[in-house]
BALOBA-1460 file (C-alpha; in Angstrom, 3 decimals):
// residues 301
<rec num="1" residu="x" x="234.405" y="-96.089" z="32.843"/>
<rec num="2" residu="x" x="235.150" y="-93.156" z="34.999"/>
<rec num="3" residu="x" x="237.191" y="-91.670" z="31.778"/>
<rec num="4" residu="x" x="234.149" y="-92.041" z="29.519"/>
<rec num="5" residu="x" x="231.473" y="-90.694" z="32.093"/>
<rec num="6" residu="x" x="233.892" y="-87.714" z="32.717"/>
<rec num="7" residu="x" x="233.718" y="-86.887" z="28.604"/>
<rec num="8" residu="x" x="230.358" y="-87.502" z="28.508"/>
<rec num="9" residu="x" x="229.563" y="-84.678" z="30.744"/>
<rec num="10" residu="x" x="231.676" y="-82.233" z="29.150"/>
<rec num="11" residu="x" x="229.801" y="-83.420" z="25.662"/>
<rec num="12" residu="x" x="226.787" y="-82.752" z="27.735"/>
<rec num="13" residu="x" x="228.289" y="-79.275" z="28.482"/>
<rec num="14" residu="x" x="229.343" y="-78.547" z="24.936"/>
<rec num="15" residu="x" x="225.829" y="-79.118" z="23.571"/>
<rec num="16" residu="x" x="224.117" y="-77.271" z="26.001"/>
<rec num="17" residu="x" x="226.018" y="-73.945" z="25.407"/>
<rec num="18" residu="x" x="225.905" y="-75.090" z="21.094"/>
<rec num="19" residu="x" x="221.867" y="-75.436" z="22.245"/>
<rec num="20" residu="x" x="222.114" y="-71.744" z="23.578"/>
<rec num="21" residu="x" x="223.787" y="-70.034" z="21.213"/>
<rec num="22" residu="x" x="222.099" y="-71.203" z="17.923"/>
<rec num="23" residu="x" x="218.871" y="-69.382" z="19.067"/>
<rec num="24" residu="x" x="220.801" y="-66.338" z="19.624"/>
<rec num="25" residu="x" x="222.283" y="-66.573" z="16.059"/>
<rec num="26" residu="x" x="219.199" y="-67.608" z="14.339"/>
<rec num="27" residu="x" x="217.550" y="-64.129" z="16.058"/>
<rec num="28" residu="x" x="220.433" y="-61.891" z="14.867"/>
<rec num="29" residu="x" x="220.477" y="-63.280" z="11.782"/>
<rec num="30" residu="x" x="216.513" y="-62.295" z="11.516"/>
<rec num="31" residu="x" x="217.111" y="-59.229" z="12.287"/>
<rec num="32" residu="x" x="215.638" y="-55.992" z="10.350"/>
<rec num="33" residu="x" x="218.417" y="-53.386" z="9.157"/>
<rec num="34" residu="x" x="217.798" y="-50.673" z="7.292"/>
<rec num="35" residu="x" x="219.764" y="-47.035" z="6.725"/>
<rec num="36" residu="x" x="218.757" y="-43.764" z="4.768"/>
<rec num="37" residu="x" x="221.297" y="-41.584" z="2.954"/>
<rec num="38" residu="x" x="222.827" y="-39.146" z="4.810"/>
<rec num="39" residu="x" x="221.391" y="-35.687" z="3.362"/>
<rec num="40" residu="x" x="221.856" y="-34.016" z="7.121"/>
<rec num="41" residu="x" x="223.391" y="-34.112" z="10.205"/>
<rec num="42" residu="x" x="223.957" y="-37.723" z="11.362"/>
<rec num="43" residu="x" x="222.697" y="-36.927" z="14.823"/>
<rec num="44" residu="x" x="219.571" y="-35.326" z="13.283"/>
<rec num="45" residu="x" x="218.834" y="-38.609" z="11.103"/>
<rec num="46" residu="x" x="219.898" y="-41.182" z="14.389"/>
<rec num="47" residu="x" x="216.942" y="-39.233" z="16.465"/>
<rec num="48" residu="x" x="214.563" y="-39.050" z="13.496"/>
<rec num="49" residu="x" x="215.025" y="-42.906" z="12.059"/>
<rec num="50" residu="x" x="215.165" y="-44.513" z="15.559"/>
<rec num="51" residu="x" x="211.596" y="-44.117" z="15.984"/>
<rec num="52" residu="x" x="211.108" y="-45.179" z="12.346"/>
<rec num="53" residu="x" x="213.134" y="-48.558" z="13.725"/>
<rec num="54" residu="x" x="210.751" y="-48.647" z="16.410"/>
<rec num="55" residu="x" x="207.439" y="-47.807" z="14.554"/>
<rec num="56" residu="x" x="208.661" y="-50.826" z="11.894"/>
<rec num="57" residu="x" x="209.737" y="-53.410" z="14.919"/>
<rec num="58" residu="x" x="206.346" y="-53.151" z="16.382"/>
<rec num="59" residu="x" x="204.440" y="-53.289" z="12.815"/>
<rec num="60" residu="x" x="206.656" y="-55.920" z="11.535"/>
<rec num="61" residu="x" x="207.440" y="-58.366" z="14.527"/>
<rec num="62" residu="x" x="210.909" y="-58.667" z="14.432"/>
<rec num="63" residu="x" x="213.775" y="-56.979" z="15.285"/>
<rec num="64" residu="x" x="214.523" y="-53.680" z="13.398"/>
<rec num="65" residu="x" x="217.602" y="-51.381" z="13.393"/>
<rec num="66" residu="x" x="218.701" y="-48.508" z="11.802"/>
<rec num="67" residu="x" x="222.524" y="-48.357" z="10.637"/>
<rec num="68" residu="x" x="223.687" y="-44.370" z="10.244"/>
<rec num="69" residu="x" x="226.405" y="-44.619" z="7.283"/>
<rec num="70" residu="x" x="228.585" y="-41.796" z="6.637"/>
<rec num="71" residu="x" x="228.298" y="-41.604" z="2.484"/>
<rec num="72" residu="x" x="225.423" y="-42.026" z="0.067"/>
<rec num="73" residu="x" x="227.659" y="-44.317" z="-1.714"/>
<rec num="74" residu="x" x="228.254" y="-46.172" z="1.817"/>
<rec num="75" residu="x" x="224.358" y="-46.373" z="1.887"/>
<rec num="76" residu="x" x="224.652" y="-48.171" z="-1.733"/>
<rec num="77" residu="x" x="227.634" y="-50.748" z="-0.353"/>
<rec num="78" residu="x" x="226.063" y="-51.729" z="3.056"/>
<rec num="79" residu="x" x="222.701" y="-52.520" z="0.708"/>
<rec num="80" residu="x" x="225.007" y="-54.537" z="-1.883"/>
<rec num="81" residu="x" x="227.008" y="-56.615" z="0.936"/>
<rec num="82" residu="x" x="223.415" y="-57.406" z="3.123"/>
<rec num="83" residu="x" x="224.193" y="-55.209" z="6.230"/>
<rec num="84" residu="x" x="220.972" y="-53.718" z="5.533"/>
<rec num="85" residu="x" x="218.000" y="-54.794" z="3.863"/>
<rec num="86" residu="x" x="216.015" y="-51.770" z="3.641"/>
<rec num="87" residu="x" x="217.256" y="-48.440" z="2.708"/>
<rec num="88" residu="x" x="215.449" y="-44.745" z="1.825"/>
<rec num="89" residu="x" x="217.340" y="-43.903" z="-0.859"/>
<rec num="90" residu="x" x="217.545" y="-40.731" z="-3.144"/>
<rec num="91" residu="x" x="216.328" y="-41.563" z="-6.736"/>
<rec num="92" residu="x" x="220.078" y="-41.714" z="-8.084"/>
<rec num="93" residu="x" x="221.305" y="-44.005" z="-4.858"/>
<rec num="94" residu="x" x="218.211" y="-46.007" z="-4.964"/>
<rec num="95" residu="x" x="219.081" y="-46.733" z="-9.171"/>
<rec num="96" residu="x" x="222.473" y="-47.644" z="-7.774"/>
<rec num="97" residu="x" x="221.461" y="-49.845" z="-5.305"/>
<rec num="98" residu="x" x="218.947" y="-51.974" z="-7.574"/>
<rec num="99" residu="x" x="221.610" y="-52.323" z="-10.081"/>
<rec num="100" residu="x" x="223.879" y="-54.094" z="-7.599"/>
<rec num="101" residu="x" x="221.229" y="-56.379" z="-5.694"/>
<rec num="102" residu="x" x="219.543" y="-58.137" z="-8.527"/>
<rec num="103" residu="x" x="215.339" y="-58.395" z="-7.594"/>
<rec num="104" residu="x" x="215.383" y="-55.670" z="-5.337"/>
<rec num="105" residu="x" x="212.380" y="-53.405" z="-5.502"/>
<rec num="106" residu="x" x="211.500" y="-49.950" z="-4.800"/>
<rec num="107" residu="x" x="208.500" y="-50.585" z="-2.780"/>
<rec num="108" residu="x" x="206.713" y="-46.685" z="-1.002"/>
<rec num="109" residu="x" x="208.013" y="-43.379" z="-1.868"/>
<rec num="110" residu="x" x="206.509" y="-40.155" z="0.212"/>
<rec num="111" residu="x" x="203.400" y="-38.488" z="-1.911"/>
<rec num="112" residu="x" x="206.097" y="-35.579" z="-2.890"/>
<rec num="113" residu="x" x="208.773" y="-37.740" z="-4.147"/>
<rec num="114" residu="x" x="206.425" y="-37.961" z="-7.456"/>
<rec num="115" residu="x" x="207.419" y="-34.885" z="-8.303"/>
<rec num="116" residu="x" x="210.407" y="-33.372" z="-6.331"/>
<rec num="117" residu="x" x="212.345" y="-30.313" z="-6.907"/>
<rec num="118" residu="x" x="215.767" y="-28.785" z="-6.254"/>
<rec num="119" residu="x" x="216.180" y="-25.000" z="-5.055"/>
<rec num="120" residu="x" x="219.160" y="-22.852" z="-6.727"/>
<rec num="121" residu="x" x="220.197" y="-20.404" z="-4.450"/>
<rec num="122" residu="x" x="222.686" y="-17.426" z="-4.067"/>
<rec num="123" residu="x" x="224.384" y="-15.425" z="-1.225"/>
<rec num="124" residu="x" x="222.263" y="-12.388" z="-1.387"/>
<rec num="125" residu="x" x="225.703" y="-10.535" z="-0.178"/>
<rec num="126" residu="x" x="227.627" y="-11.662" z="-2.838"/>
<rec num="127" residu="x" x="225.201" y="-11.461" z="-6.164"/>
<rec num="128" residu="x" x="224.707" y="-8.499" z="-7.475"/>
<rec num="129" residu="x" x="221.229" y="-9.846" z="-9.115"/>
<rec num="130" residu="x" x="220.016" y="-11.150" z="-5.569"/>
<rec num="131" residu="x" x="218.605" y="-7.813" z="-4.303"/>
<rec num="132" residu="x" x="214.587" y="-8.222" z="-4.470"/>
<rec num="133" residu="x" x="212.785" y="-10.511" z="-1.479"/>
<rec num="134" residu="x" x="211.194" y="-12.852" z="-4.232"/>
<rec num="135" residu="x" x="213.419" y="-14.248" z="-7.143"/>
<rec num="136" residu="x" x="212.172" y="-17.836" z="-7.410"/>
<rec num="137" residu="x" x="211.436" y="-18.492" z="-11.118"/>
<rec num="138" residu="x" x="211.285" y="-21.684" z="-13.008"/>
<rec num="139" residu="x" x="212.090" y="-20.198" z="-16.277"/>
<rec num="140" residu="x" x="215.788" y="-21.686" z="-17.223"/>
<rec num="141" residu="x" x="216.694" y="-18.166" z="-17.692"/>
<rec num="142" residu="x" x="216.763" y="-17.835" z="-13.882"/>
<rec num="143" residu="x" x="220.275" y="-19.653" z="-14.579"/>
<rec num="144" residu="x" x="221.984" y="-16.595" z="-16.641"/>
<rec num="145" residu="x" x="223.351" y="-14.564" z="-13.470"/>
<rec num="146" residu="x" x="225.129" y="-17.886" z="-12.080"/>
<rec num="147" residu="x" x="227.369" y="-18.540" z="-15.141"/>
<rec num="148" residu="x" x="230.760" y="-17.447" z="-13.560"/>
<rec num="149" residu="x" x="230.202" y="-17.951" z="-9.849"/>
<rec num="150" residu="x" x="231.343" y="-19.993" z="-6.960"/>
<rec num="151" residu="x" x="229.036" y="-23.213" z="-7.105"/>
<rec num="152" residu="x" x="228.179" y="-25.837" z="-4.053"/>
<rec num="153" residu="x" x="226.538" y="-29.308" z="-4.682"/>
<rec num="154" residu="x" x="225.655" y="-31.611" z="-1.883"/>
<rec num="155" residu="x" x="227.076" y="-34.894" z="-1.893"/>
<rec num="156" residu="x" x="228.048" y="-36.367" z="-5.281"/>
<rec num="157" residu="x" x="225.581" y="-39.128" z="-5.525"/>
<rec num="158" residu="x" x="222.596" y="-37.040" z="-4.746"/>
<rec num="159" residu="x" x="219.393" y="-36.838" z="-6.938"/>
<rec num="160" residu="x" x="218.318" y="-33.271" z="-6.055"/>
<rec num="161" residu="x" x="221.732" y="-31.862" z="-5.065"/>
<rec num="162" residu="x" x="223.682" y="-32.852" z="-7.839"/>
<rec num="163" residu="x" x="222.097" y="-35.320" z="-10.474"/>
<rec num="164" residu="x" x="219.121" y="-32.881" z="-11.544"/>
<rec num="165" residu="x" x="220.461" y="-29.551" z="-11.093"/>
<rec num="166" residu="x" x="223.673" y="-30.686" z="-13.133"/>
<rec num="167" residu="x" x="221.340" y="-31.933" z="-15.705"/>
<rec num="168" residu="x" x="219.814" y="-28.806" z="-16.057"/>
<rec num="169" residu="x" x="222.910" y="-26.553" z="-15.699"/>
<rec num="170" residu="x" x="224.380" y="-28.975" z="-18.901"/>
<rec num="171" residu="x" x="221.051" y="-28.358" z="-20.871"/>
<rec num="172" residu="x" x="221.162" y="-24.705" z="-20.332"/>
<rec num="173" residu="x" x="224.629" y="-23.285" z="-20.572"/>
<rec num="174" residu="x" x="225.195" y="-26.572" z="-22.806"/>
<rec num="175" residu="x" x="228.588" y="-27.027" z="-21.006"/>
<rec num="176" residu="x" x="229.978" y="-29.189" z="-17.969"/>
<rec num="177" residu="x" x="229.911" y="-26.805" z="-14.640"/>
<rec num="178" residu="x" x="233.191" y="-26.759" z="-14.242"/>
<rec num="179" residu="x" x="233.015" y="-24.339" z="-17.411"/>
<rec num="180" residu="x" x="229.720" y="-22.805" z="-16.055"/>
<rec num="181" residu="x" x="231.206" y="-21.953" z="-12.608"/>
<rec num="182" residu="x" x="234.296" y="-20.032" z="-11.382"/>
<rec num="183" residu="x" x="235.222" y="-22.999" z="-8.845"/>
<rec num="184" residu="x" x="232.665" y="-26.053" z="-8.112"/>
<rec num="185" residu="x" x="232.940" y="-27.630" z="-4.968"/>
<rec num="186" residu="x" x="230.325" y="-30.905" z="-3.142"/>
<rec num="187" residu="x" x="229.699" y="-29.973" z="0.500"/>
<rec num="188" residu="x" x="228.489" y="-33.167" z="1.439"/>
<rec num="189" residu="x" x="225.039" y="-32.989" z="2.149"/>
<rec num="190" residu="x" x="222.246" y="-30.131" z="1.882"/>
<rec num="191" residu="x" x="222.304" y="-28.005" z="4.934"/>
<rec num="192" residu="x" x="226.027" y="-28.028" z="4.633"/>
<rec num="193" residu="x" x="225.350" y="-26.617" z="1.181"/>
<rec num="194" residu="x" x="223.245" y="-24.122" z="2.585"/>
<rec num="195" residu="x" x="225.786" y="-23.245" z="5.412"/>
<rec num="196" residu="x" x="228.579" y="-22.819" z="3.094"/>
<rec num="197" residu="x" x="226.214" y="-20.284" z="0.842"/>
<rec num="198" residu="x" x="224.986" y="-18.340" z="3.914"/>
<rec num="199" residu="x" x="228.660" y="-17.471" z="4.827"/>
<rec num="200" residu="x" x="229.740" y="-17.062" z="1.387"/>
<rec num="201" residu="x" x="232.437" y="-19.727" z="1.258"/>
<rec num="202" residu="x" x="230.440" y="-20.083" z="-1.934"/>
<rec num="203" residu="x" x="228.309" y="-17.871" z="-3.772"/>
<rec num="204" residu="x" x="225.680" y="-20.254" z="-4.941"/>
<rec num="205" residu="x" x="224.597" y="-23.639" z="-4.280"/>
<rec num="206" residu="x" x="221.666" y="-26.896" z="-5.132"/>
<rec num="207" residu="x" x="220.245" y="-28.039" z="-2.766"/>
<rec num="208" residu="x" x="216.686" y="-30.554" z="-1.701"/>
<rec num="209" residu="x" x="213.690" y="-27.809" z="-1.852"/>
<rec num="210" residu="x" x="212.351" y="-30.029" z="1.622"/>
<rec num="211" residu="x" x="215.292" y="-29.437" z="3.577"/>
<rec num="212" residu="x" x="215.396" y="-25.736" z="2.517"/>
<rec num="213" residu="x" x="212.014" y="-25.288" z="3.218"/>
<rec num="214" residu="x" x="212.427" y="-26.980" z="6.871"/>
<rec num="215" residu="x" x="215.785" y="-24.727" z="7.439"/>
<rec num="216" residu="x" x="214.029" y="-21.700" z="6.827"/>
<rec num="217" residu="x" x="210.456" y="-23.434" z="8.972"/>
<rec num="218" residu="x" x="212.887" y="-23.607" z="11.924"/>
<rec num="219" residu="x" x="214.736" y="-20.691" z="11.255"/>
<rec num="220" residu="x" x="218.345" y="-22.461" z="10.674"/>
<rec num="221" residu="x" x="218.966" y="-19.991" z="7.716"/>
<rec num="222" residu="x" x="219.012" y="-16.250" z="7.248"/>
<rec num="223" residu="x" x="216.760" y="-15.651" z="4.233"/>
<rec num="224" residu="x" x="218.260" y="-11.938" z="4.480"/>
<rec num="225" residu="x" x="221.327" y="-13.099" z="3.549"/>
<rec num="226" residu="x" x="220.495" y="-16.617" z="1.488"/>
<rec num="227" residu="x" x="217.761" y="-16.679" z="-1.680"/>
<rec num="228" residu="x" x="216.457" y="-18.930" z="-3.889"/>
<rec num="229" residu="x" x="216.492" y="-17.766" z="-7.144"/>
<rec num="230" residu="x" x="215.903" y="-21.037" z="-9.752"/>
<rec num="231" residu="x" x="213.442" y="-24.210" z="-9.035"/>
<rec num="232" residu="x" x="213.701" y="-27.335" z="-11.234"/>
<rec num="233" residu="x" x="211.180" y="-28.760" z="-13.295"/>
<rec num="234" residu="x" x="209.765" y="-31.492" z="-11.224"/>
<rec num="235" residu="x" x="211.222" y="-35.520" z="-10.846"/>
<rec num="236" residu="x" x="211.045" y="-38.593" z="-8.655"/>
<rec num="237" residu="x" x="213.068" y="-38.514" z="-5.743"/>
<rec num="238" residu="x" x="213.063" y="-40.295" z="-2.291"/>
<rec num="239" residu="x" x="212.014" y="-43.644" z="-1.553"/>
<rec num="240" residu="x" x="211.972" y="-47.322" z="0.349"/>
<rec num="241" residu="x" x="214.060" y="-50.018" z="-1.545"/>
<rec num="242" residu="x" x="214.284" y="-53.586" z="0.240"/>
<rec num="243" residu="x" x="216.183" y="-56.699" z="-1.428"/>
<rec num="244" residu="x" x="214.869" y="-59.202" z="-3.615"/>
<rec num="245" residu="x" x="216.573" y="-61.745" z="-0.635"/>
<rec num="246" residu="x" x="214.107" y="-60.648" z="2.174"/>
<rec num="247" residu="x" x="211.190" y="-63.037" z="1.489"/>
<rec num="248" residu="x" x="213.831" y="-65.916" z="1.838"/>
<rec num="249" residu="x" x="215.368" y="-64.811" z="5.373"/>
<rec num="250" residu="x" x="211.995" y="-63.886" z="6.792"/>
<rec num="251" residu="x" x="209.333" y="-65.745" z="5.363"/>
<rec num="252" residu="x" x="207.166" y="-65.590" z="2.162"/>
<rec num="253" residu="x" x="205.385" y="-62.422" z="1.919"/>
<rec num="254" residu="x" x="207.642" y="-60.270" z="4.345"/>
<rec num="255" residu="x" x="208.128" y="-57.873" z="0.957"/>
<rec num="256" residu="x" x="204.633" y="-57.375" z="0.991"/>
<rec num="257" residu="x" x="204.196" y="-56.890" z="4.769"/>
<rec num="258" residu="x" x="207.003" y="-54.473" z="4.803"/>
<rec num="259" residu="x" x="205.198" y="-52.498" z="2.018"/>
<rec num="260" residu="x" x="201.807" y="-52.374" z="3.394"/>
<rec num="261" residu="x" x="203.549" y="-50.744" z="7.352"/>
<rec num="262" residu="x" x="205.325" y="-48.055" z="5.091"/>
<rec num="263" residu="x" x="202.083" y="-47.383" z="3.054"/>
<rec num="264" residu="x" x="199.957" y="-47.407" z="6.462"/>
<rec num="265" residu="x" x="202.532" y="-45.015" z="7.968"/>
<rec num="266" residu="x" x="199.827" y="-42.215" z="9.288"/>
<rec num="267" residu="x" x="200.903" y="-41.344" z="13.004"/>
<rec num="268" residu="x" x="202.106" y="-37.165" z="11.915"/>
<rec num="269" residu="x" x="204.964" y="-37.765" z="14.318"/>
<rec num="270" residu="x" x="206.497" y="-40.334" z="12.129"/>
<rec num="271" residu="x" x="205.405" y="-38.392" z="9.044"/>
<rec num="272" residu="x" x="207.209" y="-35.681" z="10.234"/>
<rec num="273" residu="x" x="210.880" y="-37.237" z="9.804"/>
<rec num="274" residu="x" x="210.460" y="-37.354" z="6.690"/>
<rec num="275" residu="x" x="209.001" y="-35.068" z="6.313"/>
<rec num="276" residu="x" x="205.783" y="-36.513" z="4.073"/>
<rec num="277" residu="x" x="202.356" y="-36.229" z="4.403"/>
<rec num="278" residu="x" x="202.198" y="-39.832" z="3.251"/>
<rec num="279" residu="x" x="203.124" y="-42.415" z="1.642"/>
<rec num="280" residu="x" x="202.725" y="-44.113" z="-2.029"/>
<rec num="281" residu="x" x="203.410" y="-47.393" z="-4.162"/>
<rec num="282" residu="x" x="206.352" y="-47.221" z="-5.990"/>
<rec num="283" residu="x" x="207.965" y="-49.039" z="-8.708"/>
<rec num="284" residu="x" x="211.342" y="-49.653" z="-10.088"/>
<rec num="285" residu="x" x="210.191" y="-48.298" z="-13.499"/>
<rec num="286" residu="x" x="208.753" y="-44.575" z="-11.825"/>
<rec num="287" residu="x" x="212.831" y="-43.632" z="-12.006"/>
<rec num="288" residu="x" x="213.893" y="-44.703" z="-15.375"/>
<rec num="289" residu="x" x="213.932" y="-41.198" z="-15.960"/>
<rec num="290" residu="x" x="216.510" y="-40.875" z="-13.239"/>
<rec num="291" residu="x" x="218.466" y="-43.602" z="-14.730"/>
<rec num="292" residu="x" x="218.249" y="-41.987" z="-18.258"/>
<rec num="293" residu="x" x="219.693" y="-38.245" z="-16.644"/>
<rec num="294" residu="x" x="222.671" y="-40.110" z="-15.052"/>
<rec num="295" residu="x" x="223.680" y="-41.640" z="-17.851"/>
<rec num="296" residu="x" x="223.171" y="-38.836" z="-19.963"/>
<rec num="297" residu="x" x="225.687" y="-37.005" z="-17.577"/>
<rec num="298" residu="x" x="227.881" y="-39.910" z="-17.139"/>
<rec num="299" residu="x" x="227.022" y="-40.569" z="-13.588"/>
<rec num="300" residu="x" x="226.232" y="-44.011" z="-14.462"/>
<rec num="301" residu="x" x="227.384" y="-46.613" z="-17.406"/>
């Protein structure tokens, strides 16, 4: 008798700590993640989308954090395998990402990503065209003086610093860039791209027209030495993609919910990350042209 009441208490023990530790599971399990391709610095992005986690955890009521990856394609993978649910995507990683996860939706995009651009630019050093303080034109003839040059993307899966200025560089010259360009090189992300162009490590370079535009705002680049001398014809860009899964692991209507915080995202602060003056609806069908470009260029089957 002693024997049995001697295992019952250690049942009685194993329960209790089974009793604790299911609640702890059941909470990690509902929690939140989300990421955003990495088109800067990853200590720029874990300062600006940490208060993005905590602007969504106190909308949302659950637990929200934000994963940093190291690759847009790692941003597509950790959406695939579930180790986020949520991800701000570039047009071409966001296509990707649907693909994969079956039901997912692209659900807000910022007002501008209706009708983003990309910024050509040159080493002013280096370019014997790039001598006046005001090149920008629109006109694909603004492309002529880069045939021959050193050319930068960003990373290989971006929209706006590789997908749309590749298209455009195909449709003009009517050949790949590696027969455009002396040598083409992908720094990665766009301020790298800008970096590498400022010090001439390449002559010329794509990158996002809204992290240009902030460089120069903050005065990370030397406009006496960098210029932008070609803007693209306008295309969707950025925006939020969650999983068709979500509704299932946090209750019906948490696609909706999620929606309606990221539409009702007003505080400038938050804004400012982006940076957006707001936010839209958005659709899976506003980037079939994306999905029709990177196939055209092979960048998807």
């Amino acid at each position: 008798m002693k024997l049995i009441g001697k295992y019952r208490s250690y049942l009685f023990v194993v329960l209790a700590v089974i009793g604790c530790c299911f609640p702890i599971a059941s909470q990690a399990a509902k929690a939140l993640v989300f990421t955003a391709i990495p088109d800067q610095d990853e200590s720029q992005l874990r300062a600006r989308f940490s208060t993005v986690a905590s602007y969504l955890q106190r909308q949302l009521g659950v637990d929200v954090r934000y994963l940093p990856v190291k690759s847009y394609g790692a941003a597509v993978t950790a959406f695939k395998n579930d180790q986020v649910q949520l991800a701000w995507f570039g047009g071409l990683s966001g296509v990707r990402a649907r693909s994969r996860v079956p039901g997912s939706s692209a659900i807000a995009q910022g007002f501008e990503d209706q009708f983003f651009t990309s910024y050509f630019i040159v080493n002013r050093q280096q370019v014997s065209f790039a001598t006046s303080s005001d090149m920008l034109s629109t006109s694909m003839s603004g492309l002529d003086g880069l045939k021959g040059l050193t050319f930068s993307f960003g990373s290989k899966g971006s929209t706006s610093g590789r997908l749309m200025p590749e298209f455009y560089i195909r449709k003009h010259f009517t050949l790949a860039p590696q027969d455009v360009f002396r040598r083409v090189g992908f720094s990665g992300d766009h301020s790298r791209t800008i970096a590498l162009v400022e010090s001439g490590a390449f002559q010329a370079g794509a990158v996002n027209y809204k992290v240009w535009e902030k460089a120069v705002m903050q005065g990370l680049v030397d406009t006496e030495k960098v210029a932008v001398v070609w803007k693209t014809p306008s295309y969707p860009d950025y925006q939020w993609t969650i999983r068709g899964d979500v509704d299932q692991k946090f209750g019906k209507g948490f696609t909706t919910k999620v929606t309606n915080v990221l539409l009702e995202m007003s505080d400038p602060a938050l804004l400012k990350v982006f940076p957006r003056k707001s936010f839209v609806p958005a659709h899976n069908k506003d980037y079939e042209s994306i999905v029709n470009v990177a196939k055209s260029i092979g960048l998807i089957d």
